[in-house]
C-alpha positions in Angstrom: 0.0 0.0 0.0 1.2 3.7 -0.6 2.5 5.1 2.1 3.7 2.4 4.4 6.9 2.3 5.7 8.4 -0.9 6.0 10.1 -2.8 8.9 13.6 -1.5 8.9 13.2 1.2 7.5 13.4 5.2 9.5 10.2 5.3 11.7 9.9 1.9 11.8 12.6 0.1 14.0 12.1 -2.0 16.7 14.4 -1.7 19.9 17.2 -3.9 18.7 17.2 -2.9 15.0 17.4 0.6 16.3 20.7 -0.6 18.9 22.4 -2.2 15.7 21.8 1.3 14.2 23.4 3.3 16.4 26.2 1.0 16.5 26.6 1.3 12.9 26.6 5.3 12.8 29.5 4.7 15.6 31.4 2.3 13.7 31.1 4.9 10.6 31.9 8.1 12.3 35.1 6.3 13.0 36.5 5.2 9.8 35.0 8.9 8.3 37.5 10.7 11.1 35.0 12.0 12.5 34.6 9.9 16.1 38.6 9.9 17.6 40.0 6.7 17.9 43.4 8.3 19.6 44.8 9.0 22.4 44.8 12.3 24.5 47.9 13.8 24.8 49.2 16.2 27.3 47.4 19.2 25.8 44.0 17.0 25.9 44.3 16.5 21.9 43.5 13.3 20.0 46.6 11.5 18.8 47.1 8.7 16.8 49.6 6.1 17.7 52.7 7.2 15.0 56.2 5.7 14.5 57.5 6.9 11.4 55.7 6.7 7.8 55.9 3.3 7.1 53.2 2.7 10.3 50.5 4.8 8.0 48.7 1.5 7.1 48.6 0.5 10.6 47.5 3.8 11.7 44.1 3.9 9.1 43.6 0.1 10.6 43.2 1.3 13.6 40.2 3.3 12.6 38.8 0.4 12.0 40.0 -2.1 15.2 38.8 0.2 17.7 35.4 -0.8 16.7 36.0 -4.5 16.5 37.3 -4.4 20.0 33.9 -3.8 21.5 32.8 -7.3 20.0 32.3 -10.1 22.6 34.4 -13.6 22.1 31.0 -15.2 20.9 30.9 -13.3 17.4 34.5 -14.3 16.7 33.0 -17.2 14.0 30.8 -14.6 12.6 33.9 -11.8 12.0 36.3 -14.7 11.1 33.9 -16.3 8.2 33.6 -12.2 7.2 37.2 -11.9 6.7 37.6 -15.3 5.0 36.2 -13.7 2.3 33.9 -17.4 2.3 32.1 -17.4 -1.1 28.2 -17.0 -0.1 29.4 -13.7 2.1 32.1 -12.3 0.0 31.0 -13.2 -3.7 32.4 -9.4 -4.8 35.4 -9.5 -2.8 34.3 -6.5 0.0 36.0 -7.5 2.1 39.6 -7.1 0.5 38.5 -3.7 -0.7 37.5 -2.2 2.5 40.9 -3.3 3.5 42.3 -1.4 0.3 39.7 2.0 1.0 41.1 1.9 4.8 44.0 1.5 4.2 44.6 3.7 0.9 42.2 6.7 1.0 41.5 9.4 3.5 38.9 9.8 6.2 37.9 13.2 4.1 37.7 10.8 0.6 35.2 8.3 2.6 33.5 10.8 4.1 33.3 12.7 0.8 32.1 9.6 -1.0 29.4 8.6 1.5 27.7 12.4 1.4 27.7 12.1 -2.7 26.1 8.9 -2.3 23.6 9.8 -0.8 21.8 12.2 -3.0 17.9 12.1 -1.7 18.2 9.1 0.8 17.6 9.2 4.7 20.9 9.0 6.1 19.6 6.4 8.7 17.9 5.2 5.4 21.0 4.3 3.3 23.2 2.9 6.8 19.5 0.9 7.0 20.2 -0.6 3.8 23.5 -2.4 3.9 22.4 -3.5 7.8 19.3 -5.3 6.0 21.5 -6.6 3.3 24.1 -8.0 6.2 21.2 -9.3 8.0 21.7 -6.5 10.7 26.1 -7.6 11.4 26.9 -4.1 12.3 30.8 -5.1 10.8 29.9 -6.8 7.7 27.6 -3.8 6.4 30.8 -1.7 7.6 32.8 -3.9 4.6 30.1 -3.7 2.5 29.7 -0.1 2.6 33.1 1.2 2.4 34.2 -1.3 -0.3 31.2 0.4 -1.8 32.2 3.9 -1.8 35.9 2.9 -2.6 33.7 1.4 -6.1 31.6 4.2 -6.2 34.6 6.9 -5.7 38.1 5.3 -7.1 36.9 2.5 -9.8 33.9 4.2 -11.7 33.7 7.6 -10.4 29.7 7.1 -10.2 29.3 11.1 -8.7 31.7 12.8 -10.2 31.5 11.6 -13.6 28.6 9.6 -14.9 25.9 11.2 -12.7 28.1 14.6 -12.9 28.0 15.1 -16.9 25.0 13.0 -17.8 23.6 13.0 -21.0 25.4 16.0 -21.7 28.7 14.8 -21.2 28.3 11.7 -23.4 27.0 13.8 -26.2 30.1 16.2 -25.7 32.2 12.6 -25.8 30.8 12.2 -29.3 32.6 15.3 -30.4 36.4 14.9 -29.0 39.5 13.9 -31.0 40.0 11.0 -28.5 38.7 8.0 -30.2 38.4 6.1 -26.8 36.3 8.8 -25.3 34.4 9.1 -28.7 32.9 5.5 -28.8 32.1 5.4 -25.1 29.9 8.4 -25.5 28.4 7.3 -29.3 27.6 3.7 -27.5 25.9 5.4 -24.3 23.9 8.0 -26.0 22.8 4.9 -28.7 21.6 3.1 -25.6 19.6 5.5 -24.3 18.4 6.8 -27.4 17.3 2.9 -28.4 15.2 3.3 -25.1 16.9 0.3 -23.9 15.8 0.6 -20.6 14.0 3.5 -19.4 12.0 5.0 -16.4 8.3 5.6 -16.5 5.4 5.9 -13.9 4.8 4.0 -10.6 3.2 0.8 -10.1 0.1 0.2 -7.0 2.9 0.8 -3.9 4.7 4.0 -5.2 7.4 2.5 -6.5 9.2 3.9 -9.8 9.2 1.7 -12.8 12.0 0.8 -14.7 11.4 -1.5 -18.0 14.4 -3.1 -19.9 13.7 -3.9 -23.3 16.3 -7.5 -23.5 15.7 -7.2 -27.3 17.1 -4.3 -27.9 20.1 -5.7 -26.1 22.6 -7.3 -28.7 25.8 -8.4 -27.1 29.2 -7.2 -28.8 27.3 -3.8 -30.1 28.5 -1.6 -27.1 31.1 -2.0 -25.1 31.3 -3.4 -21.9 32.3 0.2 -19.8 29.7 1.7 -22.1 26.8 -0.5 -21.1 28.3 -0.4 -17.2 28.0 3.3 -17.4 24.5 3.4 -18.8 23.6 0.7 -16.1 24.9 3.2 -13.1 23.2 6.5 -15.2 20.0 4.1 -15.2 20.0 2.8 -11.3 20.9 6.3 -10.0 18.4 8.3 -11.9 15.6 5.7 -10.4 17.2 6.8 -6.9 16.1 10.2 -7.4 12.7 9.2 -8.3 11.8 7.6 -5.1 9.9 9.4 -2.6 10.0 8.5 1.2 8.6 5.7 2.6 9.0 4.2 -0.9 12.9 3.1 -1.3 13.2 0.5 -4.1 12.0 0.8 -7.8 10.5 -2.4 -9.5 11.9 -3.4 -13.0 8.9 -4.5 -15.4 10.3 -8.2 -15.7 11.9 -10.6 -12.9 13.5 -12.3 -15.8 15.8 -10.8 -18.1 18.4 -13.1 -18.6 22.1 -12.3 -19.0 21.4 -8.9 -19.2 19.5 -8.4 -15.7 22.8 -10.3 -14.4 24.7 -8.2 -15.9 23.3 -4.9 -14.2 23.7 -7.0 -10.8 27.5 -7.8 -11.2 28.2 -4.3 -12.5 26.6 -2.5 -9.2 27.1 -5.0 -6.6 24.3 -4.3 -4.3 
């Protein structure tokens, strides 16, 4: 039904969904910078344990091991089949890359990436989501998250550049002298211009729909970062569609073959 929020989403939490929460916003303020995981010094200032330079990977681990101190003995098996990277938890490899984002970008860039992600979301709203797709392990939504925004920020620049230029960019593509960029932004605006998939109207519970026409999809015609990009530019223009309580769009078919697997490899969540 319009209008209803759904259980575990903001407004409707019960008492330990809304502890795991608040655990997760802790957990997160840490590895942003933004919660001190130092040590007062003389002058009452936060300060990090340093040696010399080399120590820099240990320090942005730190960020990160203050919050799994606070786990009892008991989840051990839980955090040790999470860092195992054990196939039916770690199918994408998160768990390597929030090892890589901690240890390779900046609170500020995480921070950074995390506020440009969230474009028209609930900020409890979008923590809410990676908790529900961790079935509510405050530490493996922490992987899943940052491994996210490493994705999101370092590999395909989903803010500031696909969502940034748009259309607009891909049709200024079709005009440089670099023949690389040139074909990336003919094959994107051909996609879009096919109507290969496309956004329109809501279905009985508010939710945007997106339809993917699979026969217009004919493998080999576009290349593979082409149709990745116009995957992203599709997904994140159906973000800004939703209006609260609704959170998720509907896609027109539940069974679209390769190419519906291909949109799920190429975002990952």
């Amino acid at each position: 039904m319009t209008g209803e929020t759904l259980p575990g989403r903001p407004g409707n939490l019960t008492p330990q969904e809304e502890e795991k929460l608040k655990e997760f916003w802790t957990a997160t303020l840490k590895v942003f910078g933004v919660v001190d995981t130092g040590k007062e010094n003389a002058n009452g200032s936060a300060e990090l344990e340093k040696e010399d330079v080399k120590l820099d990977k240990k320090i942005k681990k730190k960020r990160f091991a203050a919050f799994r101190s606070k786990y009892k003995e008991d989840d051990a098996t839980s955090i040790a089949s999470t860092e195992s990277g054990a196939p039916d938890e770690d199918k994408h490899g998160q768990t390597k890359e929030f090892h890589d984002a901690i240890a390779s970008l900046s609170p500020e860039t995480i921070r950074t990436a995390f506020w440009n992600m969230l474009k028209l979301d609930h900020p409890d709203g979008l923590l809410l989501r990676f908790l529900r797709a961790r079935k509510w392990d405050v530490e493996k939504a922490l992987i899943m998250m940052i491994s996210t925004l490493k994705w999101r920020a370092v590999e395909m620049h989903v803010d500031d550049d696909i969502m940034l230029k748009g259309e607009l960019g891909a049709i200024e593509a079709i005009n440089s002298s670099d023949l690389a960029e040139k074909k990336l932004g003919e094959d994107f605006i051909t996609q879009l211009r096919m109507g290969k998939s496309f956004l329109h109207g809501t279905e009985a519970s508010g939710r945007p729909m997106c339809f993917v026409r699979v026969r217009l999809h004919k493998q080999g015609e576009q290349s593979q970062e082409s149709l990745e990009r116009f995957t992203i530019y599709t997904i994140e223009t159906a973000r800004l569609t939703l209006s609260p309580p609704v959170d998720t769009a509907v896609s027109n078919s539940k069974l679209l073959g390769k190419f519906i697997a291909n949109l799920v490899a190429v975002y990952r969540l």
